[in-house]
C-alpha positions in Angstrom: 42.2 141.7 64.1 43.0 145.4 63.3 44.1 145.4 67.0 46.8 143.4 66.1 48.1 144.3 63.5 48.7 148.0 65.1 50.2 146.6 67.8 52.7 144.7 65.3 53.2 147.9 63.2 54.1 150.0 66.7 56.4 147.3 68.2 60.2 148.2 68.4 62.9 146.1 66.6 63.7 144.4 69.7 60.2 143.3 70.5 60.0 142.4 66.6 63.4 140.5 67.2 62.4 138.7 69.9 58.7 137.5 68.5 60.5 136.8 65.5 63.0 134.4 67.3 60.0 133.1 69.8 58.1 131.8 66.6 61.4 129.9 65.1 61.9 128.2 68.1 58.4 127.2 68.1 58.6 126.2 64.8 62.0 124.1 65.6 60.0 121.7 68.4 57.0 120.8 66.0 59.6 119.7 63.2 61.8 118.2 66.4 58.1 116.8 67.5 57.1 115.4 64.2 60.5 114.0 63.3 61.5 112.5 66.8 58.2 111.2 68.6 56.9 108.3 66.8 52.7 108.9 65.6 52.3 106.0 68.4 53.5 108.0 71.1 50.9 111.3 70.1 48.1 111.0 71.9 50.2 109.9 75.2 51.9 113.1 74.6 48.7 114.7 74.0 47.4 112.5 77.5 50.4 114.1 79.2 50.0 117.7 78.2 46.2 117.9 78.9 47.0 116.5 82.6 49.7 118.9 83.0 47.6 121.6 82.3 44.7 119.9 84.8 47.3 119.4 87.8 48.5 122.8 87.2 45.0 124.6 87.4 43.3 122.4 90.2 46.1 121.6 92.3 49.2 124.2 91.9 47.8 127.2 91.0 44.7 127.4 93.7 48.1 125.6 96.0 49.8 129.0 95.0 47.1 131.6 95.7 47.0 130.2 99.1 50.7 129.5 100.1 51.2 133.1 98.8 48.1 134.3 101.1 49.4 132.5 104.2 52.9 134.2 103.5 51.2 138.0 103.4 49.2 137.4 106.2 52.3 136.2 108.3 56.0 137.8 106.6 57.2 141.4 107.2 56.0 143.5 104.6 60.0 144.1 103.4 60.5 140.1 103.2 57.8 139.1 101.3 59.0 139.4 98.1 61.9 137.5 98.9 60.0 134.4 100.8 57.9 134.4 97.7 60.6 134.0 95.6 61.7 131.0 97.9 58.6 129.4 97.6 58.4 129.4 93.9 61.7 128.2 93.5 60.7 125.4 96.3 57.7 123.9 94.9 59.7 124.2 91.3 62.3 122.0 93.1 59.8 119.8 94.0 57.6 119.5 90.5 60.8 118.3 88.5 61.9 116.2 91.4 59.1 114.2 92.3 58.2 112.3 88.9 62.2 111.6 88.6 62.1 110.4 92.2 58.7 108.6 91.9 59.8 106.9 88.7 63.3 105.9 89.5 65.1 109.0 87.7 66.1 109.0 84.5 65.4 106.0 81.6 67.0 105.6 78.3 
């Protein structure tokens, strides 16, 4: 804990700035959470937010270790970076596609 508190005590006013603002924000979606999503609709939020976290650790990250593998093994050294890029934009194309395509877009 002493760690931590140096570390607070040698950040600039920017970094302080910045934290500061990261932590209101945070605090602004739990009150927009708890005044906007009904107590019935918590524990599919809370079904929804553990599966994101499984699809992202068993499917897209080990999907990303390997697409970026392939990509060094086969890209000019001065265009990887830049085919990297691509394919993060790419499969972030895809993940907010997909469930809005899959689901028939949009519902209000």
């Amino acid at each position: 804990m002493k760690e931590a508190w140096a570390v607070l005590r040698d950040a600039g006013p920017g970094r302080l700035l910045l934290g500061g603002a990261g932590v209101a924000l945070g605090l602004v979606g739990v009150w927009q959470f708890l005044a906007q999503v009904p107590t019935t609709g918590w524990v599919r939020v809370g079904i929804w937010l553990v599966a994101g976290v499984a699809v992202h650790d068993g499917v897209l990250a080990p999907l990303g270790v390997v697409s970026g593998w392939l990509v060094a093994r086969r890209a000019p050294a001065s265009a990887r970076p830049a085919v990297r890029l691509a394919g993060l934009a790419i499969l972030t194309v895809l993940l907010l596609a997909v469930p809005l395509l899959a689901t028939g877009g949009l519902r209000r």
